[in-house]
Every structure is written in structure tokens, then in C-alpha cells.
N, C-alpha and C positions, 0 to 999 in steps of 0.2 A: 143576545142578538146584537151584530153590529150595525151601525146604520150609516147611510150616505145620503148627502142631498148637496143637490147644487138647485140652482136658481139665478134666472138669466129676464132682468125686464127686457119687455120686446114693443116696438109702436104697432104692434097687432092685437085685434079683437079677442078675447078667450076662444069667442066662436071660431073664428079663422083659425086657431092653432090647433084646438078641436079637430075639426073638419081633415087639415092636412093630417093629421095621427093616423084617421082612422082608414084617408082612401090607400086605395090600391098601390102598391111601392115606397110604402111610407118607411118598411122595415127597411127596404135596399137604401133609402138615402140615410137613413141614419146608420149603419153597420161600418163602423169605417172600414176602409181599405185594409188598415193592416192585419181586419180580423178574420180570422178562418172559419166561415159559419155559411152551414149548407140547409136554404130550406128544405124538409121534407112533407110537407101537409099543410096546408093552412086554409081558411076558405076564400074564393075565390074572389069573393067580392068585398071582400076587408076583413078586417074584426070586429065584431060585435060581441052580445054579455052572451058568456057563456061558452066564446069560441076557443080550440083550442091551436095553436100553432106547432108542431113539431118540426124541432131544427136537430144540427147536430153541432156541435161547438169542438173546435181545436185545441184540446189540450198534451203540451208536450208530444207526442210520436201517435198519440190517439184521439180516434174521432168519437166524441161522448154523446147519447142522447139528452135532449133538452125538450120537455113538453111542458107548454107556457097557456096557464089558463087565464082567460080575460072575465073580467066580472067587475063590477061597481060603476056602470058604465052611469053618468049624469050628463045628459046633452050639455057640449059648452063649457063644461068645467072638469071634467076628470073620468078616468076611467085605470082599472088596477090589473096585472095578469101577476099568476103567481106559479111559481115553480111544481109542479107535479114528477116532474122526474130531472135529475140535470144533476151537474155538476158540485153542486151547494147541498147542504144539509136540508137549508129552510134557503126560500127568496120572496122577495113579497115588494111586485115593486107599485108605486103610485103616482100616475099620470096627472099632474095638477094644471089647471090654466087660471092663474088668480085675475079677476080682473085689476085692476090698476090705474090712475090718474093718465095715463099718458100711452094706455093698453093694455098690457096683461103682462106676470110672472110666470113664466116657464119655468114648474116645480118638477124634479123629479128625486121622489122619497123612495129609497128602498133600505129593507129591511133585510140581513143574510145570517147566516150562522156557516161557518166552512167546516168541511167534514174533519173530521179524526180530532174534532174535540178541541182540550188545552192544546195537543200539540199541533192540529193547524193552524189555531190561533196563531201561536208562537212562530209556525215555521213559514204562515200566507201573509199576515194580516197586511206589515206593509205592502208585500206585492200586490195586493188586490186590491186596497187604497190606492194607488199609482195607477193598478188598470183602470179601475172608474173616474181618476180623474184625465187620464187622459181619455176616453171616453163619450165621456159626457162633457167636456170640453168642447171635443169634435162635435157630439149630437146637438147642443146647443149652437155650435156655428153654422151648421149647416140649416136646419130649421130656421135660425135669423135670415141668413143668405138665399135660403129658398123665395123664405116670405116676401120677403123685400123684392124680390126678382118679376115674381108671379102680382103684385100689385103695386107695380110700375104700369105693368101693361093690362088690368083688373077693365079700365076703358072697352078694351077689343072685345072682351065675354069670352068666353069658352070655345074651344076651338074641336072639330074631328077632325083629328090627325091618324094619318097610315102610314104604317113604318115598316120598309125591308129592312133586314140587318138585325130586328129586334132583340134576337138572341145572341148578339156577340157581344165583345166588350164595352163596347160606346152604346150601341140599342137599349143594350138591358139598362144600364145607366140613365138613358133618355126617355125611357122609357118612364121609369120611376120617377122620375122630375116631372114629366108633364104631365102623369095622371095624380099626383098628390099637388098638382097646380089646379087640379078641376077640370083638366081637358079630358078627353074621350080618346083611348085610345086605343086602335086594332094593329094589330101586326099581321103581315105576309109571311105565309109560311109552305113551305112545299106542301104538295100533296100527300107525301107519306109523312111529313113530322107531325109534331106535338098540334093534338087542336083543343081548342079553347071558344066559351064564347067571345074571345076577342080576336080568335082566329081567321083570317081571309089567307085560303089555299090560291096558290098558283104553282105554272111548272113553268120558267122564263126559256127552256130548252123545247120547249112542243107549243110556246104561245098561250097558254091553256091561263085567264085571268077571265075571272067572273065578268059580265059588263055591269052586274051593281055593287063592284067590290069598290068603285068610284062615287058609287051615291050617297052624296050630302056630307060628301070630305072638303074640308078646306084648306087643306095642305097635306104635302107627301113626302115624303121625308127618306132616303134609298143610302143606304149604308151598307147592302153585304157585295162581296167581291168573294173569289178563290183566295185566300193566303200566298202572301209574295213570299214570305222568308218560312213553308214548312216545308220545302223540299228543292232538292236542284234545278237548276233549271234548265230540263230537258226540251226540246222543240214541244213537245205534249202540256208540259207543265207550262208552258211561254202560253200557247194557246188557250190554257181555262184560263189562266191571268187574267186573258185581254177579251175573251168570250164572255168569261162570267158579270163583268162590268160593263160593257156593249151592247151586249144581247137582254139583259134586263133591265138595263137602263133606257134604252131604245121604247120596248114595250110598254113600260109605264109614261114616256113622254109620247107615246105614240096614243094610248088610252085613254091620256088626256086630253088631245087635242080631238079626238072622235066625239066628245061629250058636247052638250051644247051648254052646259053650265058644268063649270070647272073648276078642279080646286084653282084658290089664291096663288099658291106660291109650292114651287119644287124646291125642296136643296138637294142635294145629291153629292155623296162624297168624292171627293178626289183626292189629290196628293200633292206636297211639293215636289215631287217627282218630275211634275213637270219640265221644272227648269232645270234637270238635270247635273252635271258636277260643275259648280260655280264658282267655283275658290271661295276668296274673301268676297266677293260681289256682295251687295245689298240688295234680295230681290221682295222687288211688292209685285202686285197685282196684274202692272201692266208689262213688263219684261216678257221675252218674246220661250216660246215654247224651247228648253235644251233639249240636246243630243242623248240619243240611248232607246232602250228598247220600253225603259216605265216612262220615259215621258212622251215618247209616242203613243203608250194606253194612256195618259192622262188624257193626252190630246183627243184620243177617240171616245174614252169616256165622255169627255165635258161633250164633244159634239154629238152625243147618241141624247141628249137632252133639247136639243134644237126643235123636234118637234113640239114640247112644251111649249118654249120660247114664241117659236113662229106662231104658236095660238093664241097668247097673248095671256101666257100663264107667267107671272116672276121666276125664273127662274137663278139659283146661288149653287155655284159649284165650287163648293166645300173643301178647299186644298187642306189637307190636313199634314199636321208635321209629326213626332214621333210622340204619339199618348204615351205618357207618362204614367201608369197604377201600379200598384204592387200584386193586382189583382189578374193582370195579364199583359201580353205586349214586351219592349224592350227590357222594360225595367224589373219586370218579373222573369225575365230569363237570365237578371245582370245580378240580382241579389245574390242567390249562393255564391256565386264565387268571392264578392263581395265582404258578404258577410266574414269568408274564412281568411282574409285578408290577402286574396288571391286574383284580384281585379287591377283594372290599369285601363288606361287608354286604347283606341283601337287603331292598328297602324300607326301612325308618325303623331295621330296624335291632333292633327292641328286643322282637319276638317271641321266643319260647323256643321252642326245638330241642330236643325229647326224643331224643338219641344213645346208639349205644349200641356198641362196636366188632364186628366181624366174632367176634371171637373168643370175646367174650363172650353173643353170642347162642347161637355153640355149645356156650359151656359152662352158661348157661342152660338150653338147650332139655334138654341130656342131664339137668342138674338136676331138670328136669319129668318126666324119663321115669323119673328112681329114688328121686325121694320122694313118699310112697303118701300125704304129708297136704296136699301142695300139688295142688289143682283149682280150675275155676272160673277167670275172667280173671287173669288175672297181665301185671304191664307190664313189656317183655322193656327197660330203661334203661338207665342207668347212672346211679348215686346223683346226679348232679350236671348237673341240665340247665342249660343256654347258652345266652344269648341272643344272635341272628345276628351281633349286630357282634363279642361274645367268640367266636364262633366265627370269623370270619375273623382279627379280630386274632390269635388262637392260630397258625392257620393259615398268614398272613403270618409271624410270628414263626418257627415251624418252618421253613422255605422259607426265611426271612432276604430275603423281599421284604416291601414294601408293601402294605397291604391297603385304602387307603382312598377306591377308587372305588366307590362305592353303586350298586346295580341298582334305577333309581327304579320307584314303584310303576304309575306308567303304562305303562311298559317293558314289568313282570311280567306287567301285565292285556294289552298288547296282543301280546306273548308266545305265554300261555298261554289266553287268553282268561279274562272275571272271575272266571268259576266256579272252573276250577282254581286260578287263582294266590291267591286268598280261602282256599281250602282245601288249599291245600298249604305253598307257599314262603313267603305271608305269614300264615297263620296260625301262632297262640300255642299250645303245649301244654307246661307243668308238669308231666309226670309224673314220678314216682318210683316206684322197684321195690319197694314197700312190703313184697310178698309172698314176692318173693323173700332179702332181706336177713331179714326174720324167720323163714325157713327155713334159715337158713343157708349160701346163698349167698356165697362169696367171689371178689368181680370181681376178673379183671385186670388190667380198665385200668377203675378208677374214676374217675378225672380224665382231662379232656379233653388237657391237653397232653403228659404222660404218653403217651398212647393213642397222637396222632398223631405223638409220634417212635419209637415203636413198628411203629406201621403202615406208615410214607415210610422207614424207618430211616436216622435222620438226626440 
């Protein structure tokens, strides 16, 4: 059998590491991004001894089953799951929390054997030393980063948070962050989707929201919208854009202010869209609404939130810039081509790209939700905007291919059609997180190349 361990001291309790393992989203923050792994089963309200979790794990053109049994569970110091079906011959891994002078050791011991014998030995072994260490590299920083995040703010206690948007790419994200924080958290979901007991149905198109889907929340958190960039934009398609953010943003700032005890504080996403194509400008916070048809939905978004406001709820409207994952969003539509050294700049090339990674949007958004002095738009960035050719070039360089096929601007227009491709791909926006750096905000990944060997880990 071959073995792997890393170990990382941490200024957290064993218990506290413990704890974070075991709640609910603990697998989605450690999974990194660049890994291809779909849950299928697991029990709902964490792992415990005995539990089993079935995933499916990405390898090469196929998707393999993995069924991971949990046992040797000691409150506070360890617990072990071992492979029953998967990939590996044998897996056998071991969850340690040592305590320590200055906190605890974050151990993780596992034990493998890889299939077909001498000759996987021979043909995996480095490759699968290189995957667990980049890995558990990752799993170890983000558990530091978690920790550290969630008691900063340990003072405020635990929070009931509700969340539209749960299921997309930032939700589920956020989601896993704030319940392996010890917060409580329900998600909004239609009436015909997925229910759960953390499920609160509404229909935001017939008004249809519980009146106790508000009781004894202390924040609300509103992240879904129609998709701007999955199809042209028709007069129909313009309208769910600017309906689907309106019309349910309206309703929950409207259900807030009907309550006689109310949550603390709304965030509610928006866009840098706002400010429209800007050239080289430098835009913060206070710059006045651009030109176009998305910064006119930004403008109606952010004001479908006034009700809250006017009640005397906090309210932060969430300008976001272009999420950065390999998991969804720009940069996962940008990879293949990338990868096959068939990527470039988009049009001339020399627009600005206000990015901002996956990870930092969530530890953003949670920043909105526990500082009582930041409201009002805030730009969800990263210090350091890019203009498209430095974004591919970065790109290509990460990858160690080529980046210098250009996507010309007739391409984009007859693409997307003018409207979109003006205001999305070839528009300019400068922003900077003005608001959040003067609050005290510390990014993750403030620089772009940083970020993206972070993100591909690579």
C-alpha cells in the first residue's frame, strides 16, 4: 500500500476543525475546482459513523462510481471513510485533528493501492502523488481560510440566513461556506424544484412566498436572475433579463418591510454593468449609472430593493464582475479552446475585465452580510482589473499554450448579435472594490495569475 500525508498546524481548536468536517458543505469546500466530482447520495444532514456517501469522480472521458464509507468517528479528534467502490484498488483515508500548543494539526493520512497491480504502480504512481498534493494543498488552504474567516466574526453567533440563487454557481458556493461556518441555512426554491428540509418554495411570477418563510431570519441574501449570455437577445429574452431580477427582488424587499421584526441586512446581486462601456475610466461606487440596456436592469434591480431599505433593513447591492471558476461562468466556457492553444483576446483586445474569483465573491458576500457599516452598491472585484489580451495572455501562460488567436469584432457581433456583444464581451469596465478594501476586506486572490493557478491548479 502506498501512503500520503500532509499536515498543516492551524490557531484552531481540534473541536472547531472537527465541527467544520463534519457540517453540511464541508465536501463542496474542499473539492477543488479543478476536480470533476458529482454528488450522488449522501445523508442530509452531514456524515456521521457509518454514513455512506456516493459520488462519481472524473476520470479521463469517464465518469467512475466512488462509494466512501465513514467510521472511526471520535468527537474532536478524528474520524475515517474508506473506499467501498471507486477508482483505487484499496483507499483508506484518516481524518486527524491533533491538538497542539498554539491549536491543532490538520492530519490527513491516507492509505491506497492503485488498480492493475506492478503495472499501475509503474504507469500512476507519480501522477497521483502530484494529484494529492495538489489536493490537499488546496484542502488545507481553504479550511485555514475558512476558519479564520468564520472566527473573525465568532462575536456576532450564528446567523439564519435565506438564500435565492442557491443552486447556481455562487449559491451553492455560498452556501457551503456559511453552513460549515455554523450558520443555518434555507434556500428559496420554486415550487416545482428540488425540496429539502432546508427548502422555502416560492413562485416570484404569481407572488406566491410563505409569510413564515421570513420568521426568525437575520439576513437574506438574493442571487438568481435569467442568464444574460445563454441566448440572443430577443425583445422576450431582454424582458425575463430584467423581469426575473425586478419582479423577485421587489417581492422579497417588499416581504421584508411588511414584517414587524426583520431581517438585519439584504445583499442582493447586481452587476458592474451598471456603469456600462467605460473605456480606461476608474469606476468605484459612486460613478453615476452608464448607457445601455444591462445598466439600465442594474439600475432597476438595485431600486426593486428600496422597499427593504425604506424599512430600515441594511441593505448592499452586490455589483459583481466576471466570476471567475473552472466550474462555471466565463472561464469555463474559455478553457477548451484554451487548453488546445486556440484562445486569444476578445476584439481589439484592450477592454477591461472587472474579475473577480469564485472564492472571493464568497468571501465578499459573507463580508456584506457581517459588517453593519458597509451598504449601498459595493463592487463585488478584485483590486486589479485586466484588460482582454492580459487576460488571455495570463491564461495561455497558466495552460503553457498560446493565446494569440483574437475573436474579431465581427465574429462577436454576428455571434451574439450587436446589442449583446457591445455590452458584454466587448465592453470596457474599470471597476475597483473601493468599498470593500476600505472596510477591511482581505482578497484571496487579488492578482489575476495568482487566482488562475489557484483555480486550474496548476
Amino acid at each position: 500500500m502506498a501512503r500520503f500525508v500532509r499536515r498543516t498546524a492551524l490557531p484552531h481548536t481540534p473541536e472547531a476543525l472537527y465541527a467544520w468536517h463534519l457540517r453540511p458543505g464541508a465536501f463542496e469546500r474542499l473539492t477543488p475546482p479543478w476536480e470533476r466530482v458529482r454528488v450522488r447520495d449522501r445523508p442530509p444532514a452531514g456524515i456521521a459513523e457509518g454514513a455512506d456517501v456516493r459520488l462519481e469522480t472524473r476520470v479521463g472521458p469517464l465518469w467512475l462510481p466512488w462509494v466512501a464509507h465513514h467510521t472511526g468517528f471520535v468527537p474532536g479528534r478524528k474520524f475515517e471513510d474508506t473506499q467501498l467502490a471507486g477508482p483505487f484498488s484499496a483507499w483508506h483515508h484518516a481524518h486527524r485533528f491533533e491538538p497542539a500548543e498554539r491549536g491543532a494539526v490538520l492530519v490527513d493520512d491516507i492509505e491506497y493501492e492503485l488498480p492493475l497491480g506492478p503495472v499501475g504502480r509503474l504507469l500512476g504512481a507519480a501522477f497521483v502523488t502530484r494529484k494529492l498534493e495538489r489536493m490537499f494543498e488546496h484542502r488545507h488552504r481553504i479550511t485555514a481560510l475558512d476558519l479564520d474567516a468564520h472566527a473573525q466574526t465568532r462575536q456576532q453567533g450564528p446567523m439564519n440566513i435565506l438564500v435565492g440563487g442557491a443552486s447556481g454557481l455562487v449559491g451553492t458556493a455560498l452556501c457551503a461556506f456559511l453552513s460549515t461556518g455554523g450558520h443555518t441555512v434555507r434556500r428559496l426554491v420554486r415550487a416545482s424544484g428540488p425540496k429539502g428540509p432546508d427548502a422555502v418554495p416560492w413562485d416570484p411570477r404569481s407572488g406566491e412566498l410563505d409569510p413564515a418563510a421570513l420568521e426568525g431570519v437575520d439576513a437574506v441574501v438574493h442571487l438568481s436572475g435569467e442568464p444574460i449570455a445563454s441566448g440572443r437577445w430577443t425583445e422576450a429574452k431582454k424582458r425575463k433579463i430584467l423581469d426575473s431580477r425586478v419582479i423577485s427582488t421587489r417581492m422579497l424587499a417588499e416581504a421584508m418591510a411588511r414584517r414587524s421584526t426583520r431581517p438585519k441586512v439584504f445583499v442582493c446581486a447586481s452587476a458592474v454593468g451598471f456603469y456600462g462601456d467605460q473605456g480606461d475610466n476608474v469606476l468605484t461606487e459612486g460613478n453615476r449609472r452608464g448607457d445601455g440596456f444591462l445598466a439600465e436592469v442594474c439600475e432597476a434591480w438595485e431600486d426593486a430593493t428600496r422597499p427593504a431599505s425604506d424599512a430600515g433593513v441594511r441593505v448592499v447591492n452586490a455589483r459583481l464582475g466576471v466570476v471567475l471558476s473552472p466550474k462555471g461562468g466565463a472561464l469555463a466556457k474559455m478553457l477548451p479552446a484554451f487548453k488546445l492553444g486556440a484562445g486569444g483576446p476578445l476584439g481589439h483586445g484592450e477592454q477591461y475585465l472587472s474579475w473577480i474569483s469564485l472564492e472571493d465573491v464568497v468571501g465578499a458576500l459573507h463580508h456584506a452580510l457581517v459588517t453593519p457599516s458597509l451598504e449601498g452598491p459595493v463592487n463585488l472585484t478584485a483590486p486589479t482589473p485586466v484588460t482582454s489580451r492580459s487576460l488571455a495572455q495570463a491564461l495561455g501562460g497558466v495552460l503553457g499554450r498560446p493565446a494569440a488567436l483574437p475573436a474579431p469584432v465581427f465574429a462577436l457581433r454576428a455571434a451574439f448579435g450587436r446589442e449583446m456583444a457591445d455590452q458584454t464581451v466587448l465592453a470596457s469596465q474599470r471597476a475597483v472594490p473601493k468599498k470593500l478594501l476600505a472596510t477591511g476586506y482581505a482578497f484571496r486572490h487579488p492578482e489575476l495569475i495568482p487566482a488562475l493557478h489557484a483555480l486550474l491548479g496548476r
